[in-house]
PDB file of N, CA, C and O in Angstrom:
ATOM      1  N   UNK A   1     -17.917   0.154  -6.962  1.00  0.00           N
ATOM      2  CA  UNK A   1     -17.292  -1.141  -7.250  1.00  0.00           C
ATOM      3  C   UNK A   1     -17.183  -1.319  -8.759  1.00  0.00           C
ATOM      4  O   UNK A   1     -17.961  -0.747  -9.523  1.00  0.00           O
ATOM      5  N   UNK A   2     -16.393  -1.967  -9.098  1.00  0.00           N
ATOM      6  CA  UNK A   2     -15.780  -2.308 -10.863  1.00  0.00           C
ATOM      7  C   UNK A   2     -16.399  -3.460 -11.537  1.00  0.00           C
ATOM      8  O   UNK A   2     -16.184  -4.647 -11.294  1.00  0.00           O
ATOM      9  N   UNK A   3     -16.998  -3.083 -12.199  1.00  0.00           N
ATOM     10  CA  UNK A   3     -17.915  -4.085 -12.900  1.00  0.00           C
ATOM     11  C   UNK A   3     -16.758  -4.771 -13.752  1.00  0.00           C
ATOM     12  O   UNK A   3     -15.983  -4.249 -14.554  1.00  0.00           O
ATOM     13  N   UNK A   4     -16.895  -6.361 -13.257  1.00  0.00           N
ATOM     14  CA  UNK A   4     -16.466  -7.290 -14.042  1.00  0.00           C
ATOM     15  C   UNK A   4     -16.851  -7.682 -15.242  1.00  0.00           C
ATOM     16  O   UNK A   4     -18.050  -7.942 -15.343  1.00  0.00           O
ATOM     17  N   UNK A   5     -16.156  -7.809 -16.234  1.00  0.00           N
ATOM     18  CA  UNK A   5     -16.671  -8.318 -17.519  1.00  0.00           C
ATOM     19  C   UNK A   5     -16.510  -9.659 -17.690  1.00  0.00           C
ATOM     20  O   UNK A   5     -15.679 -10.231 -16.985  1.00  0.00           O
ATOM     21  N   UNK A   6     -17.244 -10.370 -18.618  1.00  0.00           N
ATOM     22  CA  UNK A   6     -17.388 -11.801 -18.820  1.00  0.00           C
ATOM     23  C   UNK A   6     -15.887 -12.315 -18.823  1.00  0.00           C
ATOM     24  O   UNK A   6     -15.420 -13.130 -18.028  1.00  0.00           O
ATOM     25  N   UNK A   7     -15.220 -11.693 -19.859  1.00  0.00           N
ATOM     26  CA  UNK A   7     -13.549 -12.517 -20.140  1.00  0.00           C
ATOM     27  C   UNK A   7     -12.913 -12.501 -18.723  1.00  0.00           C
ATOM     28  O   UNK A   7     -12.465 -13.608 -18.424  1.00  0.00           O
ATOM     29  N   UNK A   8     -12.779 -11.722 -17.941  1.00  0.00           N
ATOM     30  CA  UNK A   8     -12.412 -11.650 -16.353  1.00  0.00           C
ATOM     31  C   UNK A   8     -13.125 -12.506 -15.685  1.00  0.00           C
ATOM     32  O   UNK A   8     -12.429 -13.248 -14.992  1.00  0.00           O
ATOM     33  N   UNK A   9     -14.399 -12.717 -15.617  1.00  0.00           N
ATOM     34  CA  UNK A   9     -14.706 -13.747 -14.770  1.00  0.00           C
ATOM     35  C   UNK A   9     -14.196 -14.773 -15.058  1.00  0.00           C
ATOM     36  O   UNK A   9     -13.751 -15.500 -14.170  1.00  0.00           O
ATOM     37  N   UNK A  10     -14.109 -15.159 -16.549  1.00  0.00           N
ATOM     38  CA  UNK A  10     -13.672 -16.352 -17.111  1.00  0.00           C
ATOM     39  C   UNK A  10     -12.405 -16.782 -16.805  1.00  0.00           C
ATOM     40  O   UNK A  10     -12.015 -17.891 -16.438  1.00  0.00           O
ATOM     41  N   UNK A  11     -11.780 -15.692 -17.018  1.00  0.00           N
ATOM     42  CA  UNK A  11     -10.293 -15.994 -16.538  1.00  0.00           C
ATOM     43  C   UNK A  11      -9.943 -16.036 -15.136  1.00  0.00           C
ATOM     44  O   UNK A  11      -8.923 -16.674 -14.878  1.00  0.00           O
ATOM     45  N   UNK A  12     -10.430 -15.614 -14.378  1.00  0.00           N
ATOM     46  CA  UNK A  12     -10.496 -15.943 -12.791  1.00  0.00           C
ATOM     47  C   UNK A  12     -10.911 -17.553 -12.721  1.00  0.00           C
ATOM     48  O   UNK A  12     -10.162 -18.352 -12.160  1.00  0.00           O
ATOM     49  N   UNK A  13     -12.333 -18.021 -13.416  1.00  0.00           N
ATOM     50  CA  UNK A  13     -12.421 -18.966 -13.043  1.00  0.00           C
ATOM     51  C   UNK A  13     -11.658 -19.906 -13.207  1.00  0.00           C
ATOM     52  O   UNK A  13     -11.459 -20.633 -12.234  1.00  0.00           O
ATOM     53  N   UNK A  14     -10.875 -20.252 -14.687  1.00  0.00           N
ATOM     54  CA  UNK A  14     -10.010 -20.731 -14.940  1.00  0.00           C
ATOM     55  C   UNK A  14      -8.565 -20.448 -14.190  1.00  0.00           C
ATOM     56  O   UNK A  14      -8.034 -21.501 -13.837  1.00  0.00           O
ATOM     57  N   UNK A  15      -7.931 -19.446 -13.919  1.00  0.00           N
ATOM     58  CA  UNK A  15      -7.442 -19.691 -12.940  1.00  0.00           C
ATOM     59  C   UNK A  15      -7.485 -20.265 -11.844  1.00  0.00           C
ATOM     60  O   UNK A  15      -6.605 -21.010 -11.412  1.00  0.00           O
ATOM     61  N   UNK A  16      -8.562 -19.961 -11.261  1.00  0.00           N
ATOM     62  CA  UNK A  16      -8.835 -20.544  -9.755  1.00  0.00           C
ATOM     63  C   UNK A  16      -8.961 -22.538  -9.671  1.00  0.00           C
ATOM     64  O   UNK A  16      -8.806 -23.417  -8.822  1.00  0.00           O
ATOM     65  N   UNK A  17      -9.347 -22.426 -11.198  1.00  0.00           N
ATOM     66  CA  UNK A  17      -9.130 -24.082 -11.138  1.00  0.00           C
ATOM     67  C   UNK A  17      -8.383 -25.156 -10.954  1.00  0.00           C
ATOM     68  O   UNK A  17      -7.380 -25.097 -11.664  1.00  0.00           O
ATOM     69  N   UNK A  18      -8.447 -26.310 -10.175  1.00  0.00           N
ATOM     70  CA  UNK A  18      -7.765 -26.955  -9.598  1.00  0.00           C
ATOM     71  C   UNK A  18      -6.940 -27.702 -10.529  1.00  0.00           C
ATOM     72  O   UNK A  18      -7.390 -28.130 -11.593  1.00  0.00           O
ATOM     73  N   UNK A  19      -5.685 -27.876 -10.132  1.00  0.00           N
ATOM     74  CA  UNK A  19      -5.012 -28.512 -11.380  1.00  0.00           C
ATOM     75  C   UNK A  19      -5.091 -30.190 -10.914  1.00  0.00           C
ATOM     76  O   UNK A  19      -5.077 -30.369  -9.696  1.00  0.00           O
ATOM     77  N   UNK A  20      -5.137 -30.897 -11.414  1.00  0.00           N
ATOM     78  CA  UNK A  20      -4.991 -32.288 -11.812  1.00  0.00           C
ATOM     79  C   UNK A  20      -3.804 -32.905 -11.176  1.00  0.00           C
ATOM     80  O   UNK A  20      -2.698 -32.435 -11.443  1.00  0.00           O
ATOM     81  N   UNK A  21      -3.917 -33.935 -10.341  1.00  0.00           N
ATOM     82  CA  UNK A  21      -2.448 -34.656  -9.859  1.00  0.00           C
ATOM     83  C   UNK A  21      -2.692 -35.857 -10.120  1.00  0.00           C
ATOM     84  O   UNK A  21      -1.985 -36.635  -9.478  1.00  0.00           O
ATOM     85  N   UNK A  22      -3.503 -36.379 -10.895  1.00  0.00           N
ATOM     86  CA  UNK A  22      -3.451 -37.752 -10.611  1.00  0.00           C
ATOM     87  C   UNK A  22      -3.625 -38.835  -9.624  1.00  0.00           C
ATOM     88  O   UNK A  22      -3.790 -40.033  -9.852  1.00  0.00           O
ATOM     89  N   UNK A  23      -3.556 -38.152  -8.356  1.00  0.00           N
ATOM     90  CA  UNK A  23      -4.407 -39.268  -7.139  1.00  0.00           C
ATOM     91  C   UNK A  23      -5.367 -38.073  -6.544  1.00  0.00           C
ATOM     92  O   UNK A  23      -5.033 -36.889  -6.582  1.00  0.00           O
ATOM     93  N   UNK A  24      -6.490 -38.503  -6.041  1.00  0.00           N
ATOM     94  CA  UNK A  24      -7.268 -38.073  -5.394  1.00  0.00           C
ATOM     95  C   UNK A  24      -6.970 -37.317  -4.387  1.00  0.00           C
ATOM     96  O   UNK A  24      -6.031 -37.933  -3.884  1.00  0.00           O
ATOM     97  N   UNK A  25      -7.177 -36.206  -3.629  1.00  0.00           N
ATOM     98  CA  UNK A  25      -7.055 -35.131  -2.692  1.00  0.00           C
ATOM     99  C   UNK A  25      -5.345 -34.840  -2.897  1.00  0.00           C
ATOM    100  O   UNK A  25      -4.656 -34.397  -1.978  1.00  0.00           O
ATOM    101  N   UNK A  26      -4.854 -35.137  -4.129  1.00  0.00           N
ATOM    102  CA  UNK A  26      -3.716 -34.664  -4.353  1.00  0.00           C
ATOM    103  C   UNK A  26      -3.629 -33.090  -4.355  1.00  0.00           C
ATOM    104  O   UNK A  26      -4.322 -32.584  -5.238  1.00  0.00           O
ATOM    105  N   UNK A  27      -2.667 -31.871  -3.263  1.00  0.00           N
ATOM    106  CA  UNK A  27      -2.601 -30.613  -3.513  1.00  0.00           C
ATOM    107  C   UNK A  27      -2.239 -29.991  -4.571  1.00  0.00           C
ATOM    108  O   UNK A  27      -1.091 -29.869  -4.999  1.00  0.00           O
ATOM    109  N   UNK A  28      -3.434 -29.493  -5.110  1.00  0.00           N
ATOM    110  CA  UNK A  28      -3.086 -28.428  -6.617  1.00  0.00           C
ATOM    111  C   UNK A  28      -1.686 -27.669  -6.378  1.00  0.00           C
ATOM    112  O   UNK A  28      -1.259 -27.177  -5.333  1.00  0.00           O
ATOM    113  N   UNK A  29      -1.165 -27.717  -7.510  1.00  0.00           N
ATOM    114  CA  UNK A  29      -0.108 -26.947  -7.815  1.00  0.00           C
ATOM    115  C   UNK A  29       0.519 -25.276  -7.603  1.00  0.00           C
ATOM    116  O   UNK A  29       1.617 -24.840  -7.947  1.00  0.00           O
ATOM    117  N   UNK A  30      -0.400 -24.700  -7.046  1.00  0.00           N
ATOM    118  CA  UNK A  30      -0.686 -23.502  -6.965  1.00  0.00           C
ATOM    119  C   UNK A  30      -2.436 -23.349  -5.988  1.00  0.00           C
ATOM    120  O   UNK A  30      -3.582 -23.783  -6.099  1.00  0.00           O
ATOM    121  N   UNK A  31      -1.580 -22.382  -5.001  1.00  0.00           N
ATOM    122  CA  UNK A  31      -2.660 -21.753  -3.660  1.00  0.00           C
ATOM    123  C   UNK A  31      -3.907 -20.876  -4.952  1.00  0.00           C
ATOM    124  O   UNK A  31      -3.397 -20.383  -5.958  1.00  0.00           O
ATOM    125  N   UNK A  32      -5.377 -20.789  -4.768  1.00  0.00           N
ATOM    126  CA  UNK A  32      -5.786 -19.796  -5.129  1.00  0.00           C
ATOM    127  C   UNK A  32      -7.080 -19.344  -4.242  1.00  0.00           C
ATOM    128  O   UNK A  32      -7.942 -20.099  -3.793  1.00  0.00           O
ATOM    129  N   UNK A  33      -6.991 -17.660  -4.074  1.00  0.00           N
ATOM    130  CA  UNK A  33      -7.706 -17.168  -3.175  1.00  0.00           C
ATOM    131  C   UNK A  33      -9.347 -17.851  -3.116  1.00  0.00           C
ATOM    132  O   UNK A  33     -10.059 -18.260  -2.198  1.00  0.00           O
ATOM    133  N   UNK A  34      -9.501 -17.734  -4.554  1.00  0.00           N
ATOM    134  CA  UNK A  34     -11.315 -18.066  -4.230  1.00  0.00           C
ATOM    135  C   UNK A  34     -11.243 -19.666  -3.584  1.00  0.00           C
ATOM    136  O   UNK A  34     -12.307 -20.239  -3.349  1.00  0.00           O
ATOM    137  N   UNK A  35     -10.314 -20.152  -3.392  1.00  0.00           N
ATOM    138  CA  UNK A  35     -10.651 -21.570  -3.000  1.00  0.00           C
ATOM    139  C   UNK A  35      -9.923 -22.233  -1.689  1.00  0.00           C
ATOM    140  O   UNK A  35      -9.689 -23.359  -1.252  1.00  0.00           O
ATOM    141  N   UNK A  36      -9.674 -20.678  -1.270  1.00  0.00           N
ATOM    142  CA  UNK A  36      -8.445 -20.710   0.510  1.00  0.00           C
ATOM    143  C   UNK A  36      -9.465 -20.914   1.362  1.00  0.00           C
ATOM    144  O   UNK A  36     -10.456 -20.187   1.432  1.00  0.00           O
ATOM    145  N   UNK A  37      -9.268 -21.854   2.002  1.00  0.00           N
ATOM    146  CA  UNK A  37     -10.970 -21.752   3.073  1.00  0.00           C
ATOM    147  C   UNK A  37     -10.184 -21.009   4.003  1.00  0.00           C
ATOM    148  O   UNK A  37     -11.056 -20.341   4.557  1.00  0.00           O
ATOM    149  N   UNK A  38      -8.832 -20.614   4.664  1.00  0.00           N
ATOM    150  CA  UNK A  38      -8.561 -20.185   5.867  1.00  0.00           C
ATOM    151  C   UNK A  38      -8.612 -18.426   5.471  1.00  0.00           C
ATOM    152  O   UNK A  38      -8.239 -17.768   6.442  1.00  0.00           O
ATOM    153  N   UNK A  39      -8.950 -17.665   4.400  1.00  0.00           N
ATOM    154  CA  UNK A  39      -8.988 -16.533   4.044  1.00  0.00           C
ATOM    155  C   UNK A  39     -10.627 -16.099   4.401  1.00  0.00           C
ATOM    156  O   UNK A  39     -11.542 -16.913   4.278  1.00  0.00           O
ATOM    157  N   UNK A  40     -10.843 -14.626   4.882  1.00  0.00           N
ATOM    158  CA  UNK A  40     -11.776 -14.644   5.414  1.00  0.00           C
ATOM    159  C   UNK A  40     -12.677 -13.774   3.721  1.00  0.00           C
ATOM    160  O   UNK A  40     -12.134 -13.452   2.664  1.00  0.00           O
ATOM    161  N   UNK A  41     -13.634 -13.693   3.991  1.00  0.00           N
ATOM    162  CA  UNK A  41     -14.000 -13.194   2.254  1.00  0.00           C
ATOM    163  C   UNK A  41     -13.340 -11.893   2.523  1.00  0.00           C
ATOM    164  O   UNK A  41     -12.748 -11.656   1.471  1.00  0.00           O
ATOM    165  N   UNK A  42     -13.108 -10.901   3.360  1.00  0.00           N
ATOM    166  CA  UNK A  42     -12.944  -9.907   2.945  1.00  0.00           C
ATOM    167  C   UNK A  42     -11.596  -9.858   2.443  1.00  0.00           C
ATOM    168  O   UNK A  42     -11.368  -9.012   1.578  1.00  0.00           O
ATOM    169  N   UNK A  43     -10.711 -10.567   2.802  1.00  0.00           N
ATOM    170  CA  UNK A  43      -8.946 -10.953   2.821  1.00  0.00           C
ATOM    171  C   UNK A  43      -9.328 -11.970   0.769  1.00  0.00           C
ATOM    172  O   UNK A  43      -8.498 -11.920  -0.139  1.00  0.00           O
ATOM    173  N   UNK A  44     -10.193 -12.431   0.695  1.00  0.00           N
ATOM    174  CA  UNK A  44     -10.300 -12.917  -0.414  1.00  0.00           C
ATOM    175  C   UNK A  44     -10.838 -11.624  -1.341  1.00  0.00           C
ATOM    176  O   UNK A  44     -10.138 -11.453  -2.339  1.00  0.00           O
ATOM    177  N   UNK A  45     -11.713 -10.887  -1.223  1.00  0.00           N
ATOM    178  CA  UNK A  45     -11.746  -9.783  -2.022  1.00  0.00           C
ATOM    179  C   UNK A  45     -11.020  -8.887  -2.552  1.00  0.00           C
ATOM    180  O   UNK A  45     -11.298  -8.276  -3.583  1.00  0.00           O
ATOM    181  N   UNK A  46      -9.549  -8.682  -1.542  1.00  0.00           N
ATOM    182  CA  UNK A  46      -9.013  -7.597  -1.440  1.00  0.00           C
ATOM    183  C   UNK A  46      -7.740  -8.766  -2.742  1.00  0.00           C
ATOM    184  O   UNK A  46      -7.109  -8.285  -3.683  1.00  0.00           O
ATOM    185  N   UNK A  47      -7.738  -9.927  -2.418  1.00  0.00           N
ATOM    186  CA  UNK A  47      -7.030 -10.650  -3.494  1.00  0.00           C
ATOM    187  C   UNK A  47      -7.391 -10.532  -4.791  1.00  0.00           C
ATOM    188  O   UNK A  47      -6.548 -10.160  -5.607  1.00  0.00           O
ATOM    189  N   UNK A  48      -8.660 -10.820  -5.176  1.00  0.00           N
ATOM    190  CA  UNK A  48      -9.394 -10.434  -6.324  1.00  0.00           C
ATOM    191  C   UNK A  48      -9.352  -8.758  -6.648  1.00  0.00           C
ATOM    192  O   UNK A  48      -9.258  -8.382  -7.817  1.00  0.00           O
ATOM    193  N   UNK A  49      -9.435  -7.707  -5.436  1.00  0.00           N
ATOM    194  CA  UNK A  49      -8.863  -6.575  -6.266  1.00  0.00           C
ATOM    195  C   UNK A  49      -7.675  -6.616  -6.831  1.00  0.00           C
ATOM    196  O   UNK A  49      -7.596  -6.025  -7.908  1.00  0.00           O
ATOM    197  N   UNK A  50      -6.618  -7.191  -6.390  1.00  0.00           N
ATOM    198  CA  UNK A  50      -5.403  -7.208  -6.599  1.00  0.00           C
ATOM    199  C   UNK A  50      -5.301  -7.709  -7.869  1.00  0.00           C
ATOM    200  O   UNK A  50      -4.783  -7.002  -8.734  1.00  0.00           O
ATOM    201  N   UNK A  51      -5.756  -8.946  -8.166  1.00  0.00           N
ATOM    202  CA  UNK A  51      -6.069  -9.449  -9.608  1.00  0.00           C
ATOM    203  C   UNK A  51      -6.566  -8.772 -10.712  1.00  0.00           C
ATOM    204  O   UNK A  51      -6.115  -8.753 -11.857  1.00  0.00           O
ATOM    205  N   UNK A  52      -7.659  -8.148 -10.195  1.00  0.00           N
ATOM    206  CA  UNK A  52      -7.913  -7.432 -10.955  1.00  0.00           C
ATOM    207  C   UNK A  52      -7.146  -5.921 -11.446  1.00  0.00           C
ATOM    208  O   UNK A  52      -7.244  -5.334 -12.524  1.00  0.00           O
ATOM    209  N   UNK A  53      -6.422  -5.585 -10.315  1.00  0.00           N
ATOM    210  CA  UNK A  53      -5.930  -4.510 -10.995  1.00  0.00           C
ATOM    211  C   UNK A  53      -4.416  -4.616 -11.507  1.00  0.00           C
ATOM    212  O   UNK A  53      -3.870  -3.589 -11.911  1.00  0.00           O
ATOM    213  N   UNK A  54      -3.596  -6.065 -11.498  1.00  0.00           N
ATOM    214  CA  UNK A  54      -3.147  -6.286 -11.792  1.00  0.00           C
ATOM    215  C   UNK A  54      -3.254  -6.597 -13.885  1.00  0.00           C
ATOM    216  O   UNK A  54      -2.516  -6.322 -14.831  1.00  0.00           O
ATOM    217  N   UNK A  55      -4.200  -7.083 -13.769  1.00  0.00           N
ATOM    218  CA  UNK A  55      -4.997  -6.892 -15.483  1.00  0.00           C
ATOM    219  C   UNK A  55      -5.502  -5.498 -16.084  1.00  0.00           C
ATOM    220  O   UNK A  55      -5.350  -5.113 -17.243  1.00  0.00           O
ATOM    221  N   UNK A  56      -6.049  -4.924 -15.182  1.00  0.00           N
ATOM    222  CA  UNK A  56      -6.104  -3.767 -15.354  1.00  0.00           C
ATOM    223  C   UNK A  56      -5.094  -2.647 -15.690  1.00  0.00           C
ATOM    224  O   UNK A  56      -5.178  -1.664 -14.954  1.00  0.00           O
ATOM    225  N   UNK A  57      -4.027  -2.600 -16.793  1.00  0.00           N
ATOM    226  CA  UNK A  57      -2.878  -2.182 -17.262  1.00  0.00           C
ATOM    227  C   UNK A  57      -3.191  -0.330 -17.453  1.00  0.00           C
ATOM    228  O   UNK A  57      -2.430   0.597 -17.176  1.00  0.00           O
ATOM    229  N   UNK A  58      -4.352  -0.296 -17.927  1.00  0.00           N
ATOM    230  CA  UNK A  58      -4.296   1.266 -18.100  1.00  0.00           C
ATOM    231  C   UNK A  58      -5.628   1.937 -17.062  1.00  0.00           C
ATOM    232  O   UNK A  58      -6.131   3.039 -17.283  1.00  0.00           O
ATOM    233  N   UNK A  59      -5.962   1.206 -16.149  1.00  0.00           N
ATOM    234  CA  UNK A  59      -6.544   1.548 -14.848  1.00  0.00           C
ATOM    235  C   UNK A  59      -7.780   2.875 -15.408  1.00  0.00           C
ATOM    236  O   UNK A  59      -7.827   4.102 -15.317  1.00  0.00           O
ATOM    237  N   UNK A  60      -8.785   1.639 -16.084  1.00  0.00           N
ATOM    238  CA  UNK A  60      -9.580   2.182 -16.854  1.00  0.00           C
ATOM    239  C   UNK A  60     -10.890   2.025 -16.467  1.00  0.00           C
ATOM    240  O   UNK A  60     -11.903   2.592 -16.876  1.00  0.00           O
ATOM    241  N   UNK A  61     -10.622   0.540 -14.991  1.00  0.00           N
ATOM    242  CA  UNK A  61     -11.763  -0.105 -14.555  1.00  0.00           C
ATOM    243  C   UNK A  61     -12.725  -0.990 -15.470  1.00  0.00           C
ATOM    244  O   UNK A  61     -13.910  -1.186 -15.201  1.00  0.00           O
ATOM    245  N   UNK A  62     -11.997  -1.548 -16.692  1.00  0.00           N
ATOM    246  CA  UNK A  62     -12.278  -2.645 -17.297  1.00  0.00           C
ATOM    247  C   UNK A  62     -11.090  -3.229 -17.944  1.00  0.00           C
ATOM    248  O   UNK A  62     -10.143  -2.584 -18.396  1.00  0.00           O
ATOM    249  N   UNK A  63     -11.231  -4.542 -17.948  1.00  0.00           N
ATOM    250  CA  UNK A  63     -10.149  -5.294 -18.420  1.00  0.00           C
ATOM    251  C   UNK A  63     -10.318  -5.532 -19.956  1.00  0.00           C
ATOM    252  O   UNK A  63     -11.213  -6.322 -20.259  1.00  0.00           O
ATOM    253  N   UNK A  64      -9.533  -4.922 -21.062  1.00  0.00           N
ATOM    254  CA  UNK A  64      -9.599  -5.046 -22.661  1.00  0.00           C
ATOM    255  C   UNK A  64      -9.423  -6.139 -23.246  1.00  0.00           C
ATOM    256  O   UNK A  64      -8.680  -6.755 -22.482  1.00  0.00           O
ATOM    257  N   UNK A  65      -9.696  -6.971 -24.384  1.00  0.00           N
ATOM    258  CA  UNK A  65      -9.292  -7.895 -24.723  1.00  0.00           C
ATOM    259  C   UNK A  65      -7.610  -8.262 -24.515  1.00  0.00           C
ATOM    260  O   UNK A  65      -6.972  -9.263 -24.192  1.00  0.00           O
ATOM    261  N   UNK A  66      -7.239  -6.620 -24.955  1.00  0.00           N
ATOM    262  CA  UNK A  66      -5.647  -6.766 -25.012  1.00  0.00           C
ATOM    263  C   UNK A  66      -5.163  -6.844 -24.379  1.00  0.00           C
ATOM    264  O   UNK A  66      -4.114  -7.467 -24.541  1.00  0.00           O
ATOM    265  N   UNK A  67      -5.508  -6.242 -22.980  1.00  0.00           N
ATOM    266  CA  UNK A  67      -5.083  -6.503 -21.651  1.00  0.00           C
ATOM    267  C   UNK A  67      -5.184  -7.990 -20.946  1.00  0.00           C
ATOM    268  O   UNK A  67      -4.427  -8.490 -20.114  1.00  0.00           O
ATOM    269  N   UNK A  68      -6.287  -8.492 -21.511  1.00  0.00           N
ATOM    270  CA  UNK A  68      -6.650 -10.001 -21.280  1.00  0.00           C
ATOM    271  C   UNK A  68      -5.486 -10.831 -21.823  1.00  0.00           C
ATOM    272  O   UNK A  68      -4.820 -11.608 -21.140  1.00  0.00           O
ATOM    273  N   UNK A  69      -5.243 -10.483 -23.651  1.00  0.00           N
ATOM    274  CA  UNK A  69      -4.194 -11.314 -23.931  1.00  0.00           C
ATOM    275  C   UNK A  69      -2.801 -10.820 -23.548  1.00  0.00           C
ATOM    276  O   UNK A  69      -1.872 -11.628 -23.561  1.00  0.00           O
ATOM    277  N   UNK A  70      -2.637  -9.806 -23.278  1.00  0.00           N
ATOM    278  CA  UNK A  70      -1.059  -9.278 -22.479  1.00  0.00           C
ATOM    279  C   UNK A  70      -0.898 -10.146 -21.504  1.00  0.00           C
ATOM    280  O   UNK A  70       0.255 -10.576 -21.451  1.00  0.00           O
ATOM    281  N   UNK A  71      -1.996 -10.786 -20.299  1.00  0.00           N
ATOM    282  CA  UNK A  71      -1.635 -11.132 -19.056  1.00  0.00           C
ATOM    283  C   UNK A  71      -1.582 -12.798 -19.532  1.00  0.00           C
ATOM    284  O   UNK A  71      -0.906 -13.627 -18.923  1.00  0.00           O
ATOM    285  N   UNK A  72      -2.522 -13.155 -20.874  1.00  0.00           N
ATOM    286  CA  UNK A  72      -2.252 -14.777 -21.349  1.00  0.00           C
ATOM    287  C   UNK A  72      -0.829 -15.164 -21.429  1.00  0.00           C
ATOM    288  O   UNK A  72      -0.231 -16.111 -20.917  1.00  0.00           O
ATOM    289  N   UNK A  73      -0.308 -13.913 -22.428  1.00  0.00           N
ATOM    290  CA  UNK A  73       1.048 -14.292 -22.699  1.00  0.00           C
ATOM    291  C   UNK A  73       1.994 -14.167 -21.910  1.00  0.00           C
ATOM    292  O   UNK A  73       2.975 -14.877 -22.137  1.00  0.00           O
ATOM    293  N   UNK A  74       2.029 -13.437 -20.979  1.00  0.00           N
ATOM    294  CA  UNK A  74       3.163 -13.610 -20.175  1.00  0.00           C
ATOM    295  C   UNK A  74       2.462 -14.692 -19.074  1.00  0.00           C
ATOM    296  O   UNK A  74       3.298 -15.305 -18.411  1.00  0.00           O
ATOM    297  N   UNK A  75       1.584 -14.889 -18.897  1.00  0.00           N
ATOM    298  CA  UNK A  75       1.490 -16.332 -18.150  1.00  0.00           C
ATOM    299  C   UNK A  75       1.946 -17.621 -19.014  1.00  0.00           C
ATOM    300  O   UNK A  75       2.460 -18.549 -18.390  1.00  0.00           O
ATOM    301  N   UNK A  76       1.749 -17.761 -20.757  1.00  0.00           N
ATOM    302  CA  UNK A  76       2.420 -18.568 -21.056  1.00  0.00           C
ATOM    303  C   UNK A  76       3.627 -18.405 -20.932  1.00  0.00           C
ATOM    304  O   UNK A  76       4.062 -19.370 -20.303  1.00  0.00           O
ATOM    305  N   UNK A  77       4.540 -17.606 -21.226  1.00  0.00           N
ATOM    306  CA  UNK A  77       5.888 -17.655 -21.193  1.00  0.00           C
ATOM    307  C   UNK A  77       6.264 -18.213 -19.940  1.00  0.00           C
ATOM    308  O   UNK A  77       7.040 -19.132 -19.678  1.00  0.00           O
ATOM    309  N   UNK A  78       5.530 -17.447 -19.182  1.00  0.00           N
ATOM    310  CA  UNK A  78       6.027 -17.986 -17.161  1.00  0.00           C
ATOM    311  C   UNK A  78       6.080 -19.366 -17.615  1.00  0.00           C
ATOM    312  O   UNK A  78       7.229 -19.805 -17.677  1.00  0.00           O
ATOM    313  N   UNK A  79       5.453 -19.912 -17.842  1.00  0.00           N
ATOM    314  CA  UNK A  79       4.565 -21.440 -18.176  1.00  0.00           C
ATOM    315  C   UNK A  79       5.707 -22.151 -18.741  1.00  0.00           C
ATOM    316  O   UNK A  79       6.283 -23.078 -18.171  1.00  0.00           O
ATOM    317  N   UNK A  80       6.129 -21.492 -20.339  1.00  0.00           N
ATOM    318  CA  UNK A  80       7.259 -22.122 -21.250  1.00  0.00           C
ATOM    319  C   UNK A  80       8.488 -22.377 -20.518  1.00  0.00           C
ATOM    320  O   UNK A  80       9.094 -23.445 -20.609  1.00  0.00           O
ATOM    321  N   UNK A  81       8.992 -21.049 -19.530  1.00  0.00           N
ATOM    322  CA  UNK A  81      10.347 -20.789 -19.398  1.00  0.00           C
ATOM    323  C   UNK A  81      10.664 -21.915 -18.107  1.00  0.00           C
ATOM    324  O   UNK A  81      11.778 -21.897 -17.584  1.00  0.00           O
ATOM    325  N   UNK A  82       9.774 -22.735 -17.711  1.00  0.00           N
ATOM    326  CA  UNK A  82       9.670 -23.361 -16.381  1.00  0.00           C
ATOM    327  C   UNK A  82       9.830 -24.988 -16.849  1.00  0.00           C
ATOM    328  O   UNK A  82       9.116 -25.309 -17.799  1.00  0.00           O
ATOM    329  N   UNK A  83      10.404 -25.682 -16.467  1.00  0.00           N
ATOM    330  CA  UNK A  83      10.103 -27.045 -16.375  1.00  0.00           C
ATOM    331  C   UNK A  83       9.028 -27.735 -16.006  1.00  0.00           C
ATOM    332  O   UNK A  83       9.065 -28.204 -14.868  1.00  0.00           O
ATOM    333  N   UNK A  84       7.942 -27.955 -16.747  1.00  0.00           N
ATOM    334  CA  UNK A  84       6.767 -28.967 -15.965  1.00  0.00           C
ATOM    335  C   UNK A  84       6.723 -29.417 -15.181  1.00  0.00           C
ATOM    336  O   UNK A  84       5.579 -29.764 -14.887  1.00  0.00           O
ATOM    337  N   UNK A  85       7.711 -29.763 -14.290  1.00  0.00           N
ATOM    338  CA  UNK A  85       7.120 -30.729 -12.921  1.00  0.00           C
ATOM    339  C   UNK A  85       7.701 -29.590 -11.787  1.00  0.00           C
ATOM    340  O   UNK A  85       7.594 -30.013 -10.636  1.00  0.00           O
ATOM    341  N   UNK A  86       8.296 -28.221 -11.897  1.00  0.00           N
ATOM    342  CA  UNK A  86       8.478 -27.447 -11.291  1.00  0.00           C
ATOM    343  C   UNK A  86       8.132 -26.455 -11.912  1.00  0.00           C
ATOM    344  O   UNK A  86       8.947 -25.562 -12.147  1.00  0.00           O
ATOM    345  N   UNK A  87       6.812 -26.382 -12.330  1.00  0.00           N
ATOM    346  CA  UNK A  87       5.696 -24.747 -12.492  1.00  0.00           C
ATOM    347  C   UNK A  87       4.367 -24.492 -11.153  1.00  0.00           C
ATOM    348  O   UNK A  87       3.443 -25.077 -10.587  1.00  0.00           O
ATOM    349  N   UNK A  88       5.247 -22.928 -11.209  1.00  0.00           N
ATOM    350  CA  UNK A  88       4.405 -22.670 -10.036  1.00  0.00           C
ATOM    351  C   UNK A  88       4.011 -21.135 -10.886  1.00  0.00           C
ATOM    352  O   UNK A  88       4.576 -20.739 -11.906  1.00  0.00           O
ATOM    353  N   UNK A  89       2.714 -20.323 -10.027  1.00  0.00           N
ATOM    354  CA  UNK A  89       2.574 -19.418 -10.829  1.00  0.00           C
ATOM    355  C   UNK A  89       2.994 -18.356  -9.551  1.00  0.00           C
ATOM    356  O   UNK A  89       3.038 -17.141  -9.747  1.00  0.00           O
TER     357      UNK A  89
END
């Protein structure tokens, strides 16, 4: 198994975080695996491999800073190129 490094957890967690709507039990903006209750863990693991080897650019079995900020920036751009009240990731 692939040892996670701190910036990956971090960034998972922050991903996985719920976005903000402004009323209470309002649905986040975006599905995320660690927080699907109808996914069974193993169907959630195999998501988190996916994540992970999706960051994983030179399939080295650790995620680099640079690889960390490669996947920031094109999530900002996703982010920029989108209209705010229709961003999805």
């Amino acid at each position: 198994m692939k040892t996670l490094l701190l910036p990956v957890a971090m960034l998972l967690a922050l991903a996985s975080a719920p976005v903000v709507a402004g009323e209470p039990g309002a649905m986040p903006m975006h599905a995320c695996p660690m927080h699907d209750a109808s996914l069974s863990a193993e169907e959630r693991a195999k998501a988190m491999d996916a994540m992970f080897a999706m960051l994983d650019a030179d399939k080295d079995g650790s995620i680099s800073r640079a690889e960390f900020d490669a996947h920031h920036a094109m999530m900002r751009a996703k982010h920029d190129a989108t209209d705010a009240g229709e961003h999805k990731h």
